[in-house]
C-alpha positions in Angstrom: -44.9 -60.4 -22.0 -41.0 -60.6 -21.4 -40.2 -59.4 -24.7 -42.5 -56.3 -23.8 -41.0 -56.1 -20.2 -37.1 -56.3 -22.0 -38.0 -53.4 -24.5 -39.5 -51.6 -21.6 -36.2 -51.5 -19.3 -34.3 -51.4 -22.4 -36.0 -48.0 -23.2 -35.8 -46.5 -19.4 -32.0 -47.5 -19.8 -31.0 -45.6 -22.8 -33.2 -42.7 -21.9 -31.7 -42.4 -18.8 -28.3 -42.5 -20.0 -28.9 -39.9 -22.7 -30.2 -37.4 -19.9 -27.3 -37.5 -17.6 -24.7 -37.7 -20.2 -26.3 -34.4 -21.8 -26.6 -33.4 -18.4 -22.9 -33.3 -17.8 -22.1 -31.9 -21.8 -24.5 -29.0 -20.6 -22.3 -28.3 -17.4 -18.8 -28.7 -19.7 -20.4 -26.5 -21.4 -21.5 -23.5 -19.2 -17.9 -24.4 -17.7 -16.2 -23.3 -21.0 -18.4 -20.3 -21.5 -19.4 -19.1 -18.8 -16.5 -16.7 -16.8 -18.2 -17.2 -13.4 -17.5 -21.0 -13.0 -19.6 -21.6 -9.7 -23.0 -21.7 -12.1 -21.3 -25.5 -13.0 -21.2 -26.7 -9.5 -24.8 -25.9 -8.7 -25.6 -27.8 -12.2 -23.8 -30.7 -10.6 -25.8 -30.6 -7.1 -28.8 -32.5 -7.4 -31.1 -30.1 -5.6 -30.2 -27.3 -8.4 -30.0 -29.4 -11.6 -33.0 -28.0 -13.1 -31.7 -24.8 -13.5 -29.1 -26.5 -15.9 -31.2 -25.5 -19.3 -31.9 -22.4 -18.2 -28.4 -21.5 -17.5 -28.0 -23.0 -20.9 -30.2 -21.1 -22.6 -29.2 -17.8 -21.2 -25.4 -18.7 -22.4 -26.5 -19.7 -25.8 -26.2 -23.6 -25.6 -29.9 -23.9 -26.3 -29.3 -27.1 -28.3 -27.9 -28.9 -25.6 -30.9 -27.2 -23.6 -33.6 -28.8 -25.4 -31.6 -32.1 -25.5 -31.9 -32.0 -21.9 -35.3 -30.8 -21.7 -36.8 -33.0 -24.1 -34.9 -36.1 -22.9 -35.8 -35.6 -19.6 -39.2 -35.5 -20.0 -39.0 -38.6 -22.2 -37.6 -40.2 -19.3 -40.1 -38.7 -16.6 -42.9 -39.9 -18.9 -41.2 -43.4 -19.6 -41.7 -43.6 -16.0 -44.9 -42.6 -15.8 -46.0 -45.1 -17.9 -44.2 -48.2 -16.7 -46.1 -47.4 -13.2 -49.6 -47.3 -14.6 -49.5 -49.9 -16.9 -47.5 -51.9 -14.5 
């Protein structure tokens, strides 16, 4: 069971991690191509984050936008899981 428990929160780390750091590469990015430079600060507030891939996508960093699609909902479902299963 600790073994299990160790991969778990080993998992929810790394997932975590590679969210917000694509989170940030996504705003560095709309920051470099995008002339109007305030679309990077409302990435950056939390209550407007979500509209970081769709930014993205409209700008042409769709790679980075499904990098922070899909690992956000790996980590949303990680979560998920670790509550039912307890």
């Amino acid at each position: 069971m600790l073994a299990k428990d160790a991969v778990a929160a080993v998992t929810l780390i790394v997932s975590c991690a590679v969210f917000l750091t694509n989170h940030l590469a996504l705003a560095a990015g709309l920051a470099r191509v995008h002339q109007p430079r305030w679309h990077v600060w409302f990435v950056l507030l939390p209550i407007s984050a979500w509209l970081a891939p769709y930014w993205g996508f409209r700008h042409g960093l769709r790679r980075r936008s499904w990098l922070w699609l899909v690992s956000g909902l790996a980590y949303v479902l990680l979560q998920i899981t670790l509550i039912v299963t307890g």
